[in-house]
N, C-alpha and C positions, 0 to 999 in steps of 0.2 A: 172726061172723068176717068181717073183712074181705077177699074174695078176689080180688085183682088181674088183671082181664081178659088173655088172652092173644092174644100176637101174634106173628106168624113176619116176619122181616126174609131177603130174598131178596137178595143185596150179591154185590159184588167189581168185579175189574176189565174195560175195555169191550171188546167182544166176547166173552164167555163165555156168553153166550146165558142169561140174567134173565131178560129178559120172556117167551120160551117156559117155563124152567120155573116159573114165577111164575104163569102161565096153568093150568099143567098141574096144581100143587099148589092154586091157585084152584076147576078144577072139582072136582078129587077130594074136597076139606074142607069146600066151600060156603065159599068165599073173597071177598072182594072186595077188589081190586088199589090201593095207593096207592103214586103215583110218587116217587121222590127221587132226581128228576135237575135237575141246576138251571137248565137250559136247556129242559126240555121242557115246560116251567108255560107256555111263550111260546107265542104265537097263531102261525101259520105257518112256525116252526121245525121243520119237518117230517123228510125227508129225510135233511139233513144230522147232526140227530141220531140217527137211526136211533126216530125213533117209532113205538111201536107202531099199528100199523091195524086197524082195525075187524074186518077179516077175521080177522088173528093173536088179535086178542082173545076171539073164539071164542065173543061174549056172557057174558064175562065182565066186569060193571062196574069200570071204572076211574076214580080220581079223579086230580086236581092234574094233570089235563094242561090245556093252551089254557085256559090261566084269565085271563092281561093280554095287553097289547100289548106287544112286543119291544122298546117304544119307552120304557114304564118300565122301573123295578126293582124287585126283586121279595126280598125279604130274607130270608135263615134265620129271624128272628126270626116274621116273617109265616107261613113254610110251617109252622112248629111248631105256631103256634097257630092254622090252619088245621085241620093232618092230626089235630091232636087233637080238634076236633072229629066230624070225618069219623069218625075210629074208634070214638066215642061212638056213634056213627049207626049206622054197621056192625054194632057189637055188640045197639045195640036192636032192628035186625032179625033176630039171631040169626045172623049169619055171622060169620066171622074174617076178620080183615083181615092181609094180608099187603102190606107195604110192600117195592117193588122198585127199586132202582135202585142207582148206585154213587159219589152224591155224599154222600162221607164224615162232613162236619159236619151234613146233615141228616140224617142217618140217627142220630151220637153224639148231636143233640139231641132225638131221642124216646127212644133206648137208656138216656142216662145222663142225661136229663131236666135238661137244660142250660138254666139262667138266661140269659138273651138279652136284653141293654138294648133299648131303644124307641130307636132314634137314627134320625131322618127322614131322606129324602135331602135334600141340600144342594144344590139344582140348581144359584145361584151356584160353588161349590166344583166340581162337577162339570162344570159347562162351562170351568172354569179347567183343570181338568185330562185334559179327555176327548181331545187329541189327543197328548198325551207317551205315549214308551214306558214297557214293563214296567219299565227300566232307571232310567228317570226317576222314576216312580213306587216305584220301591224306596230310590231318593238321598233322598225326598220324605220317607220313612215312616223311615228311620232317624235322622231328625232329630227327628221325632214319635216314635217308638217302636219301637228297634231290637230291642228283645227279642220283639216278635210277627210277626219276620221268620223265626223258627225254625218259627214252627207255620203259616205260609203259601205258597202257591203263590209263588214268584216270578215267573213266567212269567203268572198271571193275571190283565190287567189290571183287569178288574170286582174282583175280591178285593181286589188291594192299593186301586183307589180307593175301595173301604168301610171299610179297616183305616182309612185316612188320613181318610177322613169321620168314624169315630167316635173316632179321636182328637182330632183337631181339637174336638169339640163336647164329648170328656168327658176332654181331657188326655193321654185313653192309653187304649190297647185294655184293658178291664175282664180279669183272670186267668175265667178259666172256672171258673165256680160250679156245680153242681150240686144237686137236690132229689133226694128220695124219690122212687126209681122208681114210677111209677104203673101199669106193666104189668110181667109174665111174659114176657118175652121168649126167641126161639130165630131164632138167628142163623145163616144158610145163607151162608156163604160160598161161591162157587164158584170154581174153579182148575183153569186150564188148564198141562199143559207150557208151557216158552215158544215151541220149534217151532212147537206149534198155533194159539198165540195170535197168532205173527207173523204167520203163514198166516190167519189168519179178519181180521187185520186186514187184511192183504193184500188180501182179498178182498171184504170186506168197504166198502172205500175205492172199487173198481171201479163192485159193487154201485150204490153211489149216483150216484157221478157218471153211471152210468148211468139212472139212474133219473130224473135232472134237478134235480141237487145245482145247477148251476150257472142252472140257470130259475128255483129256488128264489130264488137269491139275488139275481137281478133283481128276481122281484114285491117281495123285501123293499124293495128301493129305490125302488120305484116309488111303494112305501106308505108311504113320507117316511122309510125306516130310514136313518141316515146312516152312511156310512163310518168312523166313529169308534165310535157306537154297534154298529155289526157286529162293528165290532174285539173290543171290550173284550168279548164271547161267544166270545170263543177259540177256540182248535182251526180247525173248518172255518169258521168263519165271520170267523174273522181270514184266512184264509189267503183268501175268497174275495172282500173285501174287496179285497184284493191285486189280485186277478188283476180285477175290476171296474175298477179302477184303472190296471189293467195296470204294474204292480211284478214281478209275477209272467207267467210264462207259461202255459197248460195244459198241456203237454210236464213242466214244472215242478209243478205244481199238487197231481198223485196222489202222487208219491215224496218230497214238502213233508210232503203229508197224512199219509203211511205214518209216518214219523219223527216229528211232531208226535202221532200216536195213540201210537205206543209207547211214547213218553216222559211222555206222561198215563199211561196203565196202571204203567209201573213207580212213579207218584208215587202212585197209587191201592195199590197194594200195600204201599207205605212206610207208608202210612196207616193201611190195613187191619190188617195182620199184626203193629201193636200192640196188637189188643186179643183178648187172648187166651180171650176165650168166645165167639169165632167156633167154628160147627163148620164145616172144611172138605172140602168134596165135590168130586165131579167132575160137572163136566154131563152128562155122557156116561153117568152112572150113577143116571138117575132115580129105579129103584125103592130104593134108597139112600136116599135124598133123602123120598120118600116116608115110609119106614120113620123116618126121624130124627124126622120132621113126628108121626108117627101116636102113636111114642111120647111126645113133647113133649104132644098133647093131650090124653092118654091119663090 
């Protein structure tokens, strides 16, 4: 009998605190942690994304962090058949692999085991288009392919210039095919009120810019990261970009930031809360969480 490896996925939206309980169901089942965020695969995106630290880690092995330089790209297609490996490896050691984060299409590409074209970057096409807006980049793609504008960030500019990369090279964004799951999967969703959510993000934006969000974002440029390529990594790093540039103010900068995070989180839940074999928790209720976990392996 063929028995399909099992795996716990640790998801939702950002601030809900992942990576502690991800850590915490890691030592408890002899786990080992794989990332699915799509910005923390980069070399010195620290900070601003809220990466986990050595300390938080607790010695618990993590992979798919600081794997390339900020300066390439780094594709869904890649991170799948990466983390597939990884999990091979995880399992020949005899631990379980719990995959954590809350970038949605890498997570639906191990869950529902999604077919992913090979379409290289187009560094010509890409320096054609790395200094237009999201807005430009959205006029760009419904000429290429208005119907893959329903299942995209519009606001992302790395996203829309790959929708537009893989059109261009294969006509049209290919429909999402799927294969035969190749794992057992148990999907932790976690969900805060929105109160609390607002508040951790809240606090959460202070947090780092205390922490030296804004040094961060020097060394990138020091290290040949360009203003355009900071962009196109969104959120904090479009916004800091800005303010390196000074478009932006730092008076301005945190309450940009605040509104820029809320509005990823509710697009992360749009996303999320259509696949209905999420089980959803609260973080706040670990031994829950635990007990879902223990039955699952059980």
């Amino acid at each position: 009998m063929n028995i399909k490896p099992k795996i716990i996925v640790v998801l939702g939206q950002t601030a809900t605190g992942k990576s502690g309980i991800a850590v915490q169901l890691a030592k408890k089942f002899g786990g080992e942690i794989i990332s699915a965020d799509s910005r923390q695969i980069y070399k010195g995106l620290d900070i601003a994304t809220g990466k986990v630290s050595k300390k938080e880690m607790c010695g618990v092995p993590h992979h798919m962090l600081d794997i390339i330089s900020p300066k390439k790209v780094f594709s869904v297609a890649k991170w799948q058949k990466q983390t597939k490996k990884i999990i091979s490896e995880i399992h020949a050691r005899g631990h379980l692999p719990i995959i954590c984060g809350g970038t949605g299409f890498y997570i639906k590409s191990i869950v529902e085991n999604v077919c992913l074209p090979e379409v290289p970057p187009n560094k010509k096409l890409r320096e054609k288009l790395k200094n237009k807006t999201a807005s430009e980049l959205v006029e760009i793609l419904i000429k290429l392919d208005s119907k893959i504008l329903k299942t995209i960030d519009k606001k992302n500019p790395a996203r829309l210039m790959r929708a537009i990369e893989i059109s261009t090279k294969l006509g049209a964004v290919p429909k999402i095919k799927t294969e035969k799951p190749e794992y057992k999967i148990l999907q932790i969703g976690l969900k805060l009120p929105e109160k609390i959510l607002r508040k951790n993000i809240h606090k959460r934006v202070l947090s780092r810019i205390k922490a030296g969000m804004f040094a961060e974002a020097q060394r990138l440029r020091a290290g040949g990261l360009s203003f355009s390529r900071m962009r196109s990594l969104g959120l904090e790093y479009r916004l800091l970009a800005d303010l390196l540039q000074k478009k932006i103010s730092r008076a301005d900068f945190a309450p940009q930031l605040e509104i820029a995070d809320w509005q990823y989180a509710r697009r992360q839940w749009q996303w999320f809360k259509r696949d209905k074999n999420i089980h959803w928790l609260s973080p706040t209720a670990p031994r829950k969480i635990e007990k879902e976990v223990k039955n699952f392996l059980d």
